[in-house]
N, C-alpha and C positions, 0 to 999 in steps of 0.2 A: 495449395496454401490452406491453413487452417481457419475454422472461423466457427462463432456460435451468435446464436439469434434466440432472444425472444419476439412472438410476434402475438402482442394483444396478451399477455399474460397475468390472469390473477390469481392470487392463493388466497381459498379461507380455511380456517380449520374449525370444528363444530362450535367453539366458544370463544367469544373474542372477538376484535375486530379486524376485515380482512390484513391478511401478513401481506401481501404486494395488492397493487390492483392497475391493471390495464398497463402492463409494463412491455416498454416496445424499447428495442436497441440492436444492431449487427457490427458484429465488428468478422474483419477476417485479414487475414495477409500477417506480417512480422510486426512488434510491437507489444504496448506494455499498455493498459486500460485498469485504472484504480477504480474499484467499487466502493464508496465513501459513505459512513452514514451513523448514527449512532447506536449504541447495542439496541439491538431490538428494532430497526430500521427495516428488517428484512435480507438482508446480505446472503444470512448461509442459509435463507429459505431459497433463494434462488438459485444459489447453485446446487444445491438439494436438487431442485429441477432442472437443470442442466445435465445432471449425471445418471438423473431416470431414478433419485432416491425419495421422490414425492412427485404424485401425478397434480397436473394444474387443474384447476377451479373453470379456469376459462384460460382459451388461446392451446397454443403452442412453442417448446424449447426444440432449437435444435442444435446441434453439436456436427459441423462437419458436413452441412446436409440435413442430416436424418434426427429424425426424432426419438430419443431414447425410450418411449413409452411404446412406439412400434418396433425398434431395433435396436435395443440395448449394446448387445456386442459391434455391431457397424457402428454406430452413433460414441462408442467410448475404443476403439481399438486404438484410435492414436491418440489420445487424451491421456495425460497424467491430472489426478485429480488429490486436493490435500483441503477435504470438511474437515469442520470443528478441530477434534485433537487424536486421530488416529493412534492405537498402540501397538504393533505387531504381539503375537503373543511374546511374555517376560520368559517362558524356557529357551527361547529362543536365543541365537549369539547373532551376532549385527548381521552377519555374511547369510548365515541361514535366512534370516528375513528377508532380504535382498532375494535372494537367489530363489525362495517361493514366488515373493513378487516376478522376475521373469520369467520363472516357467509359467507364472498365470500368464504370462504375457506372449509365450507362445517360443521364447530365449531359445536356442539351443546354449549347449555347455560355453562353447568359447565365445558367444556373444554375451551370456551373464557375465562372466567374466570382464568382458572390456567395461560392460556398464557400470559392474563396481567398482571398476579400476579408474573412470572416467567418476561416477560421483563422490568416489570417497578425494579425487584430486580438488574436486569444485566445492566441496563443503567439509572437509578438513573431518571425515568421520571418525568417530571412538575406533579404538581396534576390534577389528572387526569380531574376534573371536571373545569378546567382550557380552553376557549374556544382557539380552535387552530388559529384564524387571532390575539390575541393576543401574542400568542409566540415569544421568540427571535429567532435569526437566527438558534441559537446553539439546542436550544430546539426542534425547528421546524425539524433539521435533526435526534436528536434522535429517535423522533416519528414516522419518517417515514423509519426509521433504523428498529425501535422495529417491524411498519408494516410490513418489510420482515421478520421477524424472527417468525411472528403469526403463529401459527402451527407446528413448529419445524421444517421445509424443509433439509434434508439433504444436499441440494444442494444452495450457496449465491451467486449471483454474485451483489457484489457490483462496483457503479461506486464513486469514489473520496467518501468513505464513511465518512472520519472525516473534508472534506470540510464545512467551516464557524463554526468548532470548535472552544473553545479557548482551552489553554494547559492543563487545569485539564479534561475539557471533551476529548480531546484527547487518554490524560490515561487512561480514562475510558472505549473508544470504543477501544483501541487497546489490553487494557486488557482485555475485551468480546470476539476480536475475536479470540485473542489466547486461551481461556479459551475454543471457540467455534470449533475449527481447529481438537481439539484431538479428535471428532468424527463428522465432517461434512467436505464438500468440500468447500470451500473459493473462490471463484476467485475475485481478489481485484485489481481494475485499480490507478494508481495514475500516478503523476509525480514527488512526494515528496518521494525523497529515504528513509527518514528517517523512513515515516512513514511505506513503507515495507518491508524496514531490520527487525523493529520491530515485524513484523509477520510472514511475508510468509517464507515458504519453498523453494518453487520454483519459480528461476523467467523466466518472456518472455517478451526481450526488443523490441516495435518495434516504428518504423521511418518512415514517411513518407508510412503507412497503409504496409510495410512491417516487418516481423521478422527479426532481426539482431542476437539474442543471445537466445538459452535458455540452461538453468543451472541452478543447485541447487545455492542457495545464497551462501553456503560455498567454492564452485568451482568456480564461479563466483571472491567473493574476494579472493579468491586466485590466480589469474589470475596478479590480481597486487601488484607493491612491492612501497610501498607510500616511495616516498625520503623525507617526513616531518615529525619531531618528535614535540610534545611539552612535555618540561619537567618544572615539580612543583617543588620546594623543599620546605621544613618546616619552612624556615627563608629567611630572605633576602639575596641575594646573590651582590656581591662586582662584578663588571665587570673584574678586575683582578683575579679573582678566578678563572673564568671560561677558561683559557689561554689553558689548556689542551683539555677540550675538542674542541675550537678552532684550536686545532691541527689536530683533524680526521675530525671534521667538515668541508663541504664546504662552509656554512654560520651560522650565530648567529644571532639572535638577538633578545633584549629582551622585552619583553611581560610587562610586571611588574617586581617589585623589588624581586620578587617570581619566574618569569614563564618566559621560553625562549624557543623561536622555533629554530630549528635546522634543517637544509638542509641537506642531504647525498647525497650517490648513490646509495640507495634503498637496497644496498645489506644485508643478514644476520647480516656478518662477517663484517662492520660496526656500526652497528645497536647494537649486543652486546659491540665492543669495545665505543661507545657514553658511553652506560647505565654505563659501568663500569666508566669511565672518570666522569660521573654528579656525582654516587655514592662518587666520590673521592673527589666531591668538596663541598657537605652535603648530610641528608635524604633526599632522593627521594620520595614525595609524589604520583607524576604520571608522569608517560611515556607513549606517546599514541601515536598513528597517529595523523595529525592534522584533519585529515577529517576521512570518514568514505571511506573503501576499498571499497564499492556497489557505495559509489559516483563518484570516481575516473574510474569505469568501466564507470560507464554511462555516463561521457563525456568522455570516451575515445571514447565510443559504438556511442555516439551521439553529435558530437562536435559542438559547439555554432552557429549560425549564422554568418556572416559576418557582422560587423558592418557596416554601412552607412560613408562612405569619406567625 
């Protein structure tokens, strides 16, 4: 089974203040691990070290076992790896890209073969004889998505992998890599919650190149109790109607002639008495949080900037 570790890990670089410091984490076996943080957090310094493409300050990464500063080739042979914004070179046509990627990987002919026939099924690629300095943004990162996935590595560590997606390719790569999680290792950087609530398992939030939180995503939002509801109903509702739930509520107010947010105090025993009150006033189409529980963590975990006076 796949697996990578930092153990006691910091990075400086000559100017600046340290990028990680004292960073410790293992994960191994199948599964999906969000790296969360905001730009500049340290994210792609650390898999920078994970893949042996920056030596650490202090500690050690390893990848599989082995440390890629001692054995690069053992430490990355079953790892697919996807920093920053990889570009194959642009003379190149999609399948030729491809097809270097597994012979670096050791491919014989009919196994390139399945591998592009197998990623171009799982990410919907350009034609392949399509040259790659033509590609769009979108296109350009699945190619070099599908490039880490050549050979099947049990081991991903992706950085911002649905960066300069649009929304239908989004679905697509997030439905890959949950499709991919149920038997490989995932490690997925981002700073978009959305996009790994949608996947991962486990998350590790850090800030300022240190770790703040880790936790399963279910433990994690569970940690918070959101004071905002919105509610649907299946017809339009009369502002007078809604008097009752005004009653428990600490704010109202309405959204559309359909949809109204609602303020609490996060509590349970609120929250049922609302639902019952909206119930009272037509069908309830949807009652929900206004945001998502993982995003409310992660500004609580990492709270904004100060604005400039």
């Amino acid at each position: 089974m796949g697996s990578f570790e930092l153990a006691g890990v910091s990075k400086s670089f000559r100017t600046g203040p340290p990028a990680l410091t004292d960073i410790s984490f293992r994960y191994e076996g199948a599964g999906a691990v969000g790296y969360l943080g905001p730009n500049g957090a340290g994210k792609t310094t650390t898999l920078k070290l994970l893949v042996g493409l920056l030596r650490p300050s202090a500690g050690h990464a390893y990848v599989n076992g082995v440390d890629p500063m001692v054995d690069r080739k053992q430490a990355l042979w079953d790892v697919g790896a996807l920093i920053e914004t990889p570009e194959p070179y642009p003379t190149l046509n999609v399948l030729e890209a491809l097809d270097a990627v597994g012979r670096a990987r050791g491919l014989n002919r009919d196994d390139i073969d399945r591998e592009v026939d197998r990623c171009h099924a799982l990410l919907d690629l350009p034609p392949l004889g399509q040259r790659v300095g033509w590609l769009s943004k979108g296109q350009l990162q699945r190619v070099a998505l599908a490039s880490a996935l050549m050979g099947n590595p049990s081991v991903l560590l992706l950085d911002e992998p649905t960066s300069g997606l649009d929304p239908a390719e989004r679905v697509l790569v997030r439905r890959t890599l949950n499709q991919l999680k149920r038997d490989h290792l995932v490690f997925m950087s981002s700073h978009q919650m959305f996009e790994v609530s949608e996947v991962c398992d486990q998350l590790v939030f850090l800030d300022h190149g240190r770790v703040l939180l880790r936790d399963r995503v279910d433990r994690v939002a569970g940690r918070i109790r959101s004071r905002e509801v919105d509610v649907e109903f299946d017809r339009r509702v009369d502002p007078a109607a809604m008097s009752g739930v005004r009653a428990v509520a600490a704010d109202l107010s309405a959204l559309s002639e359909r949809r109204w947010r609602i303020s609490f105090d996060g509590s349970d025993a609120t929250r049922v008495r609302l639902l019952a009150a909206c119930q009272s006033v037509a069908p309830v189409v949807q009652f929900a949080n206004t945001s998502l529980l993982l995003e409310e963590a992660y500004l609580e975990l990492i709270p904004r900037p100060a604005e400039d006076s």
